[in-house]
C-alpha positions as CSV (number, residue, x, y, z in Angstrom):
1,X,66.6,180.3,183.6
2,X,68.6,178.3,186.1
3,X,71.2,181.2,187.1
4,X,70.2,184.9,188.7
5,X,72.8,186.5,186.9
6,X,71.5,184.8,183.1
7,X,70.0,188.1,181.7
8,X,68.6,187.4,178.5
9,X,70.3,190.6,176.8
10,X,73.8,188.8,177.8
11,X,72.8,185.5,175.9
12,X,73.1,183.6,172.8
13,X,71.9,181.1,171.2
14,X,73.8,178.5,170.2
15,X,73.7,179.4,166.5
16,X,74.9,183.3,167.4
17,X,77.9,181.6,168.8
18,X,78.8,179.3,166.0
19,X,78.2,182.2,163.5
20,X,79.8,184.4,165.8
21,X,83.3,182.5,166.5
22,X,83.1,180.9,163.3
23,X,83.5,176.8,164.8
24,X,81.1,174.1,164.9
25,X,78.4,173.3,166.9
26,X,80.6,170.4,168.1
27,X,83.4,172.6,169.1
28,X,80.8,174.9,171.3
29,X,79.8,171.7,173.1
30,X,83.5,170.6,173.5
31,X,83.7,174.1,175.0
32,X,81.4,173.7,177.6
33,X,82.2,170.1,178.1
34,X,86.0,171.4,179.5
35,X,84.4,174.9,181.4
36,X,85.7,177.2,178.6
37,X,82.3,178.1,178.6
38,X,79.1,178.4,180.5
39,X,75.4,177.9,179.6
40,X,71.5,178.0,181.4
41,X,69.3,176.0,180.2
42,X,65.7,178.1,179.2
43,X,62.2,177.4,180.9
44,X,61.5,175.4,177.1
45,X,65.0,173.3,177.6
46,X,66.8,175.3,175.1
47,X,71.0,176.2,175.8
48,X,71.7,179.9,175.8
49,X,75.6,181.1,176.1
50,X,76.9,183.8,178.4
51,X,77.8,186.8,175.5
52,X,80.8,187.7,177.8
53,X,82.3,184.0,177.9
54,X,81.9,183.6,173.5
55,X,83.9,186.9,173.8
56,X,86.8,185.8,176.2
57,X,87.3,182.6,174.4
58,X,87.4,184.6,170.7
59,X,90.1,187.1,172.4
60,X,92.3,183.7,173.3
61,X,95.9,183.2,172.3
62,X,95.7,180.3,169.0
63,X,92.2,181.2,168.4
């Protein structure tokens, strides 16, 4: 992982956070693309999502 604090019992994978949140995989990268949301990339190159970002941005007023 490419952060210290990226435990992996506070991560998702991207398809926990689309089910999750209910939005599109496009929407999760539009996300990240504007900081809404962070991510670590895995040893095998794959995006896992900070749990405690998906759950700010589902508490968020208009969501």
């Amino acid at each position: 992982m490419t952060q210290p604090d990226a435990d992996p019992m506070n991560l998702l994978i991207p398809q926990e956070v689309v089910q999750a949140s209910r939005v599109d995989s496009e929407t999760l990268r539009l996300c990240t693309q504007e900081g809404r949301s962070r991510w670590v990339r895995t040893l095998g190159g794959h995006r896992r999502y900070f749990k405690a970002d998906v759950q700010r941005l589902l508490k968020e007023p208009g969501r």
